[in-house]
C-alpha positions in Angstrom: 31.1 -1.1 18.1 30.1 2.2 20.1 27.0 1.8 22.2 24.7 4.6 22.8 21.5 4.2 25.4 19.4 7.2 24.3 17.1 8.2 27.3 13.9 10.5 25.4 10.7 10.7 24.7 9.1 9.4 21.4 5.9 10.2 20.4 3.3 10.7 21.6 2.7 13.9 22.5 4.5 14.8 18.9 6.5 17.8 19.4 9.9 18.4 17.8 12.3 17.2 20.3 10.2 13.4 20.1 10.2 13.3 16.5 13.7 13.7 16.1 14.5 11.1 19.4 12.5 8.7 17.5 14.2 9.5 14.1 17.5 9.1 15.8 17.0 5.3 17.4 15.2 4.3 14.4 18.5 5.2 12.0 21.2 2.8 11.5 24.9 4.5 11.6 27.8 2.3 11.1 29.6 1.3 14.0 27.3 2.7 16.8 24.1 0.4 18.0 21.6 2.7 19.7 19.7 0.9 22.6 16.5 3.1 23.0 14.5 3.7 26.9 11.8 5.8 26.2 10.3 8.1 28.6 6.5 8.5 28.3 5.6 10.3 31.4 3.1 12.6 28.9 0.6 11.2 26.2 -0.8 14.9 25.8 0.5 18.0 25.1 -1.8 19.2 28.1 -0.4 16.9 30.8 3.1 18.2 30.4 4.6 20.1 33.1 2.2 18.4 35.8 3.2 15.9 38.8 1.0 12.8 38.4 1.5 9.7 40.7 1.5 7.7 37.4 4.6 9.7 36.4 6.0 9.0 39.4 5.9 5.4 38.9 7.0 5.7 35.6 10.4 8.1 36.6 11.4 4.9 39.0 10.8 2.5 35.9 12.8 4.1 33.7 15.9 4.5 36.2 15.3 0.6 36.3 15.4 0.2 32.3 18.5 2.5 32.2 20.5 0.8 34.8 19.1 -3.1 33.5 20.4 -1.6 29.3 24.2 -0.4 31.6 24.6 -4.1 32.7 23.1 -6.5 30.6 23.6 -4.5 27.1 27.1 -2.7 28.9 26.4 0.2 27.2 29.4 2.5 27.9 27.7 6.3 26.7 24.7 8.1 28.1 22.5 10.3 25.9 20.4 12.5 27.7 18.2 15.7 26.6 17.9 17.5 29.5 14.9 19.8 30.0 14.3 23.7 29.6 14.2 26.4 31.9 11.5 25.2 34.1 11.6 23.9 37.7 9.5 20.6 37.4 11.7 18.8 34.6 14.9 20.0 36.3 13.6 18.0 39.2 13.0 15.1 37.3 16.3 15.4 35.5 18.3 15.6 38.9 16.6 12.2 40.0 17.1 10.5 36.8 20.7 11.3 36.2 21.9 11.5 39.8 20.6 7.6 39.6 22.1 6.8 37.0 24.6 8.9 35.3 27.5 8.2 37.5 27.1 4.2 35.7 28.5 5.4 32.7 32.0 6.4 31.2 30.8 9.0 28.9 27.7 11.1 28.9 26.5 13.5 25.9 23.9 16.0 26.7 21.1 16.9 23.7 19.8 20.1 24.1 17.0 20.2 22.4 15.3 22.4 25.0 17.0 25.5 25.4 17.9 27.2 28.5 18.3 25.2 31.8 21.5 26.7 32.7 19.5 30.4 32.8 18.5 28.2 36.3 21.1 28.1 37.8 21.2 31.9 39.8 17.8 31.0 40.3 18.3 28.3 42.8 18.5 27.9 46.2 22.5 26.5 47.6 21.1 22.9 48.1 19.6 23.0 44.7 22.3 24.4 42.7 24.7 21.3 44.2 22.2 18.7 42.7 22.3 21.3 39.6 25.5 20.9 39.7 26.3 17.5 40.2 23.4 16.6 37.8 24.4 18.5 34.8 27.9 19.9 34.7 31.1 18.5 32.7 29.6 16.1 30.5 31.8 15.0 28.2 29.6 16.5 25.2 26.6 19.1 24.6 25.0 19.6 21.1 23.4 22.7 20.5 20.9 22.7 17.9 21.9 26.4 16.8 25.0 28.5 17.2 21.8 31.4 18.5 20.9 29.0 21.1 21.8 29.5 25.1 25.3 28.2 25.3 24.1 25.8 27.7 26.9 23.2 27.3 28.7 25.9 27.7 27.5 27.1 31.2 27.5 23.3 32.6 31.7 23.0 31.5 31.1 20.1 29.4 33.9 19.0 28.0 33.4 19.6 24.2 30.6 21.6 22.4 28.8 20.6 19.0 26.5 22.7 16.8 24.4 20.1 14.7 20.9 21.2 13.1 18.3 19.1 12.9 17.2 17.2 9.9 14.5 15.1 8.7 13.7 13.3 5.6 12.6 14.5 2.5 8.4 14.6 2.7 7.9 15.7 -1.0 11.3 14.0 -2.9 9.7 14.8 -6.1 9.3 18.3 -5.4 8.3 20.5 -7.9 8.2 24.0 -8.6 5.3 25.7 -7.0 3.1 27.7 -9.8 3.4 31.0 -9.4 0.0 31.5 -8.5 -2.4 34.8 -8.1 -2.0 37.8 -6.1 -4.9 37.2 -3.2 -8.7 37.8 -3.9 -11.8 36.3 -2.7 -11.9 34.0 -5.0 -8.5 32.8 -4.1 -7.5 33.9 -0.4 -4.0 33.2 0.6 -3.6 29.8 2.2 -1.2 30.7 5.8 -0.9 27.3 7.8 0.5 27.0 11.3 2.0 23.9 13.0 2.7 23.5 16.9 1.7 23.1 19.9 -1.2 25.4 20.3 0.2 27.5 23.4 0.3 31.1 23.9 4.6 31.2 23.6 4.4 29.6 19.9 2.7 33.1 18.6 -0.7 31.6 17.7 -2.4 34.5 19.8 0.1 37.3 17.8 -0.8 35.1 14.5 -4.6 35.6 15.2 -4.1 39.2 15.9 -2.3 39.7 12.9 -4.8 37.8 11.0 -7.4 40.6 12.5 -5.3 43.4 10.9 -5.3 41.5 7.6 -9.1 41.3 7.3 -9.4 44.7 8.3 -7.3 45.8 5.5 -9.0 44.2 3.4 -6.7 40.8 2.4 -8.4 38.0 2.0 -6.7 35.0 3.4 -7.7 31.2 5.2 -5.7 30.4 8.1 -4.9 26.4 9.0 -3.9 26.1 12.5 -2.5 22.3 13.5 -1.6 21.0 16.5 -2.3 19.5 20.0 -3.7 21.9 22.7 -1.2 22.0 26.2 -3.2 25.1 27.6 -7.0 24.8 27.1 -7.6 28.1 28.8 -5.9 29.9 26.0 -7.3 28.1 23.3 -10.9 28.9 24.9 -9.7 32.7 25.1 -8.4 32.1 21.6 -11.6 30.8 20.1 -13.2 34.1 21.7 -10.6 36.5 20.2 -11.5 34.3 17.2 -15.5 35.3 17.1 -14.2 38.9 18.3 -12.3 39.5 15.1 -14.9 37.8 12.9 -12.7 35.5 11.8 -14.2 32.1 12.4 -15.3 31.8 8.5 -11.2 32.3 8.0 -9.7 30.0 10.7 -9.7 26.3 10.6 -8.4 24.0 13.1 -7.0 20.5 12.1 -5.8 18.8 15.3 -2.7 16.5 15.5 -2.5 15.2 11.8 0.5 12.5 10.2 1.9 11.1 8.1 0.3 11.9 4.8 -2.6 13.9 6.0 0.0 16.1 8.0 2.7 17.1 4.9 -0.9 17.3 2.0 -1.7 20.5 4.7 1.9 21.5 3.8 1.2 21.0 0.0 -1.9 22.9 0.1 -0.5 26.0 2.0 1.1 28.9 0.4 2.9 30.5 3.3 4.0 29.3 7.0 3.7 31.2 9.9 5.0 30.4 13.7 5.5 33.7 15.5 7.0 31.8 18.5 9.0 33.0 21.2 8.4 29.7 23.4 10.9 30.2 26.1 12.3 26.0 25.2 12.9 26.9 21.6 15.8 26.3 20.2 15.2 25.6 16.1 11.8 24.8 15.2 11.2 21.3 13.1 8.0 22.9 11.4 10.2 25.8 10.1 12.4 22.7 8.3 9.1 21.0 6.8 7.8 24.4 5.5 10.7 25.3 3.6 11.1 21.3 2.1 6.9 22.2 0.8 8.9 25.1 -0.9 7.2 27.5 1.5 8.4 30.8 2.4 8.5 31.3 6.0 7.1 34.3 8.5 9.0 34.0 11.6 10.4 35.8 14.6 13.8 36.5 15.8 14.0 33.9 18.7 16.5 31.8 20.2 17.8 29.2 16.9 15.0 30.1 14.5 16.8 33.1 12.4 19.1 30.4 11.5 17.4 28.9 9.7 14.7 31.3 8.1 17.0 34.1 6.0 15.7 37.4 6.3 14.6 38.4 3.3 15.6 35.5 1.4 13.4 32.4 2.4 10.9 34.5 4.3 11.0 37.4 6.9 12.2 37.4 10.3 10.0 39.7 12.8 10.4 40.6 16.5 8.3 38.6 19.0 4.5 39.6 20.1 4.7 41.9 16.7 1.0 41.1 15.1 0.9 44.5 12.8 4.8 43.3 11.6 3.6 39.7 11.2 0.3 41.2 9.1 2.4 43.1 7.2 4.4 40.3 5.7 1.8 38.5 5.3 0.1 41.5 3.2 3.6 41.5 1.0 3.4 37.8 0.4 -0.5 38.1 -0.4 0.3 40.8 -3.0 3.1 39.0 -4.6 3.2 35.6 -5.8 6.4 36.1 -7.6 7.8 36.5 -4.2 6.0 33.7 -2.7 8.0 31.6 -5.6 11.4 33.0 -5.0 11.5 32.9 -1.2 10.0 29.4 -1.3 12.4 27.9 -4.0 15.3 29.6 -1.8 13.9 27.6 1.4 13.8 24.3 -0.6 17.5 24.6 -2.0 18.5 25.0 1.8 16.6 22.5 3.3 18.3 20.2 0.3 21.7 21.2 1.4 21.8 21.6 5.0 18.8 19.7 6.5 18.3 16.6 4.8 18.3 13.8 7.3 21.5 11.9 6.5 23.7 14.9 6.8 22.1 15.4 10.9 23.0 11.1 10.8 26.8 11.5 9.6 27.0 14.5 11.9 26.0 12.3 15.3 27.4 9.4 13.8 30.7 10.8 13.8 30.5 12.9 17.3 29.4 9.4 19.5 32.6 7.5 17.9 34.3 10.6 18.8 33.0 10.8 22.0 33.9 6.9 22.6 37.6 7.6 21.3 36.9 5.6 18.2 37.7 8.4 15.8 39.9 11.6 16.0 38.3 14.9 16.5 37.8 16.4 13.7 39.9 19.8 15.0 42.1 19.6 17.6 41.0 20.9 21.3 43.3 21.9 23.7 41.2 22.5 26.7 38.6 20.4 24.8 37.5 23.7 23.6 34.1 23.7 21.8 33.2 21.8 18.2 31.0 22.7 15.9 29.9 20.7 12.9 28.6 22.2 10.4 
C-alpha cells in the first residue's frame, strides 16, 4: 500500500485549490491510503495573505500533525502545494517544509498556485538558500496546465506531470440547453461570474464591460458569486456600479453550495471570468461552466486557454480588455444559436477530459509511480518531464 500525507487547505475559504485538496483526500484510489493534515490558517477569503498570531500558532501545529502522521502512520511520500508568487506564503512554506520535508523519502509538489519560482531572482542570497533548500529537486511537480509557469521545472524536480483538474459531474442528466431568444428586455441575457471577488479575477474589467453593454443598448442581468478578499475594491466596485447605472443589472449572491451554487449555473446563459490573477493556473469555475453547457468568455492567462477553445466553447480575450469582453458578450446576446453550439462543445469536453475519475486514475497512477510501485509510463533518462494526458 503507498501512503500519501497530503498537507492543504480544505474549505473554508472555498477557492479552487481547497476544493480540489478536499476532493482528493476524500477519493478512494486503489492501493494508495491518503492521510489528510489540513491547514486552516484562513477562514476568509479576506484574511489571506495577513500574519496573525493565531496563524502562527497554527503553522507550529501543523508541523506537529505532519511529523506525529511520519511516525505513527510511517507515511513514506509528502504532498505539498506550495504557494504563488508572493513573499508571505513562501515564508511559511520554507518553515513548514524545512521542518519537515527532510522526514520523508519522496516528496511531490502540487502546484496549484502558479509561479513561485518567478521568486527566486527576487531574493536576497540568504533567502534564495532557504528557497533553495525548501523547494528544489522534489522528486515530482504536477502542473495543472502545459501554459502554466514551468515551475517544477525551475526547482529541478526530478520528474514533471501535466494533470488537469476534474470534478464531478453537477448536472449528470444534462440536457440540451433550448435554444433560447436573442436578448430583449423582456429576456436580458443571464452572464454569471464565480470567484473570489478581487480586482486580478477581472470583476472590475467585467463591470466595465457590462457599462459598454448597456450603453449599446443590450440588455443583460449580471450574477456575481463569491467571497470578498479585498473590501476596498469591492466598495470602489459598488461605486463604479451606481456610476454606470447598473445596480438594477448587477446582483450579488455571496459564497453559495452545493445545490444553490450549480441552480446559479443552470440559470445562467453565459460565464464570464476575465482573470489575470497573478496565482492562476486553470480556473475550476471555467470546468463547472462548461459541465452547465455554458459557453465561456475568458482571457488568455496562464492555464485558462487550455481549457476554453477560442472560438469553439467560448472566446478567449486579452487581459484588462472590457470593450473585447463587451463585445463577446454582444455576439453571444445576439445569437442563441451560438450560445447552443459553443455550450454543447464545452459539455462534450468537460465529459471527456474533466470528469473526476480520469484527474483520480491520473494521481493514482503518478503516487504508485512516485513510490516505485508501478513503471513509468515513458521512460526518462534524466527523469526528464511526464505528462499525462
Amino acid at each position: 500500500m503507498t501512503k500519501v500525507l497530503v498537507v492543504g487547505q480544505s474549505p473554508p475559504p472555498f477557492g479552487g485549490q481547497a476544493i480540489m485538496i478536499e476532493r482528493l483526500v476524500r477519493s478512494e484510489l486503489a492501493d494508495v491510503e491518503m492521510i489528510h493534515v489540513r491547514m486552516s490558517f484562513s477562514s476568509h477569503m479576506d484574511e489571506v495573505g495577513y500574519v496573525r498570531w493565531s496563524k502562527i500558532v497554527h503553522l507550529f501545529s501543523l508541523i506537529a500533525q505532519i511529523v506525529y502522521c511520519r511516525i505513527v502512520h510511517r507515511v513514506r511520500i509528502l504532498y505539498y502545494p506550495p504557494a504563488g508568487p508572493y513573499r508571505v506564503p513562501m515564508y511559511r512554506d520554507f518553515v513548514i517544509l524545512l521542518a519537515t520535508r527532510w522526514m520523508f523519502s519522496k516528496t511531490i509538489f502540487h502546484f496549484h498556485a502558479g509561479g513561485v519560482s518567478e521568486l527566486y531572482d527576487r531574493l536576497s542570497i540568504g533567502e534564495r538558500w532557504l528557497f533553495r533548500l525548501a523547494y528544489f529537486r522534489a522528486d515530482a511537480a504536477i502542473r495543472i496546465s502545459e501554459l502554466n509557469p514551468e515551475d517544477g521545472k525551475k526547482l529541478e524536480a526530478k520528474r514533471e506531470y501535466v494533470i488537469p483538474c476534474g470534478i464531478d459531474d453537477p448536472c449528470p442528466e444534462f440536457l440540451a440547453p433550448a435554444r433560447g431568444e436573442v436578448a430583449s428586455e423582456s429576456r436580458p441575457l443571464r452572464i454569471l461570474f464565480v470567484g473570489i471577488l478581487r480586482e486580478s479575477k477581472g470583476l472590475g474589467v467585467l463591470v466595465e464591460a457590462c457599462g459598454n453593454l448597456a450603453a449599446a443598448g443590450v440588455p443583460f442581468r449580471l450574477e456575481v458569486m463569491g467571497q470578498s478578499q479585498e473590501p476596498d475594491f469591492l466598495a470602489a466596485l459598488h461605486l463604479r456600479i451606481g456610476e454606470l447605472n447598473l445596480k438594477d443589472k448587477v446582483r450579488f449572491l455571496g459564497v453559495l453550495t452545493g445545490q444553490e451554487k450549480f441552480a446559479a449555473y443552470a440559470r445562467a446563459e453565459v460565464f464570464c471570468m476575465p482573470t489575470f490573477f497573478d496565482c492562476e493556473t486553470f480556473g475550476i469555475v471555467f470546468v463547472e461552466a462548461m459541465a452547465y453547457g455554458l459557453p465561456v468568455v475568458a482571457t488568455r492567462w496562464r492555464g485558462v486557454p487550455s481549457i476554453v477553445d477560442e472560438g469553439e466553447t467560448g472566446f478567449v480575450v486579452e487581459i484588462r480588455n472590457p470593450a473585447a469582453i463587451a463585445d463577446r458578450l454582444a455576439t453571444l446576446a445576439d445569437d442563441p444559436a451560438l450560445r447552443e453550439r459553443m455550450g454543447l462543445a464545452g459539455r462534450e469536453k468537460f465529459e471527456r477530459e474533466y470528469i473526476w475519475q480520469r484527474h483520480a486514475d491520473r494521481m493514482r497512477e503518478l503516487f504508485l509511480e512516485v513510490d516505485g510501485a508501478v513503471r513509468p509510463r515513458v521512460a526518462q533518462p534524466r527523469e526528464e518531464a511526464l505528462a499525462l494526458r
